[in-house]
N, C-alpha and C positions, 0 to 999 in steps of 0.2 A: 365328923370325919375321923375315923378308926383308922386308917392308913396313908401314909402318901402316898400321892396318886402321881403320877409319871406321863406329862407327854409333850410330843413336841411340836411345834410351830416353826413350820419353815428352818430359819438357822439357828432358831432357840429348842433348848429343851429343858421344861418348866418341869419343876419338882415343887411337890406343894405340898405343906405341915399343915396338924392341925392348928397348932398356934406359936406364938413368938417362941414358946421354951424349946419346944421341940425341933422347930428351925432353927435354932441359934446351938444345939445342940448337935445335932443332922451337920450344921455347916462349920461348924468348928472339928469335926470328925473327918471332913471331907478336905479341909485344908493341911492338917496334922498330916493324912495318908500324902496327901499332892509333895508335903516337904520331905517327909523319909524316903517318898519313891525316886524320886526325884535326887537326892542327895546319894544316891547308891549307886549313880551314874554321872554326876559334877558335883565337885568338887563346894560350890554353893547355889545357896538358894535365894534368887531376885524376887520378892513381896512386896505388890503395888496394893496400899491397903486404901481404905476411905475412910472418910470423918462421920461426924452426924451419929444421931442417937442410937439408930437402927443395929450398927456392930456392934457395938461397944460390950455386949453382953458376948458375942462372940468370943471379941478378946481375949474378954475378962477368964471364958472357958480355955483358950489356948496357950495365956501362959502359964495354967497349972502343968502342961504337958509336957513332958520330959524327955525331949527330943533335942536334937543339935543345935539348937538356936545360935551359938555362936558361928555359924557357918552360914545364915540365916541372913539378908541385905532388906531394911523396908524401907521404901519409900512411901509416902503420901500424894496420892492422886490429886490433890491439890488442898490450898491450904487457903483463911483467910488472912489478910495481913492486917495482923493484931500484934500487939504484945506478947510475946510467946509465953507471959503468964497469966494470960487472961482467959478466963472460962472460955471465950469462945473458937480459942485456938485450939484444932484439930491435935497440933502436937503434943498439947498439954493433957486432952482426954487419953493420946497413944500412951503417954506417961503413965499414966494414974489406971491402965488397961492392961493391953498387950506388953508393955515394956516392964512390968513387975514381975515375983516370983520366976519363974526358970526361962519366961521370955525378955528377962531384962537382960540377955548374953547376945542376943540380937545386936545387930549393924543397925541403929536409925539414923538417917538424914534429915535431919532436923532444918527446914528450909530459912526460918526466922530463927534462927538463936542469938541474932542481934536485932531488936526491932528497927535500930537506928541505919541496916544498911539497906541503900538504893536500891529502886526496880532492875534498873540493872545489874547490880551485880550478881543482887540474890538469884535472877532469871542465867544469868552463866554460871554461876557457880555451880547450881542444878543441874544443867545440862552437862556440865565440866562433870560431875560426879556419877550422873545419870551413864554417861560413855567412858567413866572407868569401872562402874562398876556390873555393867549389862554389857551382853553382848550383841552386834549387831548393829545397822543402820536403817531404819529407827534403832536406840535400845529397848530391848525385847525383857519385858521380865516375865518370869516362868508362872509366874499367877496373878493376875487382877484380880482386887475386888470391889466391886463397883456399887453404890448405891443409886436410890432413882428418886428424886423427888415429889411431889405429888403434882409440878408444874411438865416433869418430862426432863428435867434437867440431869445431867450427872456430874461425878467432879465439880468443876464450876461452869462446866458447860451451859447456860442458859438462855433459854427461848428467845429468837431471834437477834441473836447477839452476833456480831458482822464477822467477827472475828474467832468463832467459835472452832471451823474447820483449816484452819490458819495451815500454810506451809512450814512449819514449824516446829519445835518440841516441846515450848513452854510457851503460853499465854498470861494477860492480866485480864480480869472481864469485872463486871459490876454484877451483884446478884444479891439480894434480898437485902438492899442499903449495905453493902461491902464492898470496899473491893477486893478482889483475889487474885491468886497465883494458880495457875492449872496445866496441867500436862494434857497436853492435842491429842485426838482424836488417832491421828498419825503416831506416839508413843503410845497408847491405851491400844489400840488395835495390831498392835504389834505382838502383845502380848501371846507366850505359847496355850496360856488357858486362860477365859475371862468367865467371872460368875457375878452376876446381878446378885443384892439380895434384898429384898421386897418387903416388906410388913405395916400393916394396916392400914383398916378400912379407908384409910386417904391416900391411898395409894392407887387405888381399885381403877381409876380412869387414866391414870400415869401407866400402867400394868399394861391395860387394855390397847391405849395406842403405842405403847414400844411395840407388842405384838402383831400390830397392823401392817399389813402390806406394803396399806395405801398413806400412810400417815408420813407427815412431812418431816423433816427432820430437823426444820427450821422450829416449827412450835414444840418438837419433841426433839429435844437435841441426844436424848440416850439413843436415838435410832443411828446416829452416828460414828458409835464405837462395833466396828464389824469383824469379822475373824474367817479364816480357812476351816477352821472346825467350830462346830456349832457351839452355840454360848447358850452357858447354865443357867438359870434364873432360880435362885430357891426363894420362896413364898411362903406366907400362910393362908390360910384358909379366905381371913378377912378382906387379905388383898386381892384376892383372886376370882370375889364374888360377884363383877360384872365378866368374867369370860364366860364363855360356849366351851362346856368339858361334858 
């Protein structure tokens, strides 16, 4: 594949690279423009980012960029509760990413920055900040970015979990032997822009049922997160290799 190819699926509209560099390139160009367009008409910019291996090279592109970061709010789509200096805490990858070089003048809310506090305070103090800092009922942030698992999961939304489409704004849920912290379905769809972003061949059947019609939302909980305008999905080549294009 020589070019991205462009099309859409009902409320999605799929954008597909030939590989991780150039998706991760493509989608870190498309987030940079969503913040300066965006900043020319409020005052700041609300950024719901995701964990997991798949951005991080993202990031890693977006904070060489030399844009108003300090005007810039991110929060995390959800987080595992770890030690907030343990490899596997989502915060510490934002660190060691997106929050270096000219993206360290960014607003992060850091959900764990004490391991030792309660499910409950950490779940209000979120939502406490979450509605000072968005606007809106849900808060609305001006860009999701969402990842997908290879089970259908996103955030920590995961397959067949009871409590997944909760009334709510903040969840705890259990997911690959964790437990987690996660923003509903109800804040994530609130969002004024949401973009999937997708890569590799273990993705390919996770891809295929977000895309479905017919697919349940219970074993594919990304079907979940919905919007007024259609949601992005940016790809590569590999993950994309069981659709119909």
């Amino acid at each position: 594949m020589d070019e991205m190819i462009e099309q859409s699926y009902g409320g999605y509209k799929l954008y597909i690279y030939k590989d991780k560099l150039e998706l991760s390139s493509n989608v870190s160009n498309f987030i940079e423009n969503q913040i300066v367009q965006t900043l020319k008409i409020k005052d700041r910019f609300q950024f719901c980012v995701s964990g997991g291996s798949t951005p991080k090279s993202v990031y890693q592109l977006l904070s060489e960029r030399d844009i108003e970061w300090e005007k810039v709010d991110i929060f995390l789509g959800d987080e595992r509760c770890v030690d907030p200096k343990s490899e596997l805490s989502n915060s510490l990858m934002l660190k060691n990413s997106l929050l270096t070089k000219y993206g360290s003048k960014a607003f992060f809310y850091e959900i764990f920055s004490d391991k030792k506090v309660d499910d409950n305070i950490s779940k209000n103090l979120l939502i406490s900040k979450l509605n000072e800092k968005c606007n809106g009922k849900p808060p609305s942030f001006d860009l999701t970015l969402l990842g997908l698992g290879d089970d259908g999961h996103t955030a920590s939304l995961f397959p067949y979990q009871k409590n997944n489409n909760a009334d709510d704004f903040v969840i705890f849920n259990e997911g690959k032997g964790l437990k987690r912290i996660s923003l509903t379905p109800k804040v994530l769809s609130a969002s004024s822009k949401i973009i999937f972003l997708v890569s590799g061949a273990s993705k390919q059947l996770a891809l295929k049922r977000l895309l479905d019609k017919n697919e349940s939302p219970e074993r594919t909980p990304s079907k979940l997160i919905k919007s007024s305008d259609q949601i992005s999905i940016f790809c590569d080549e590999e993950s994309s290799k069981e659709l119909s294009i």
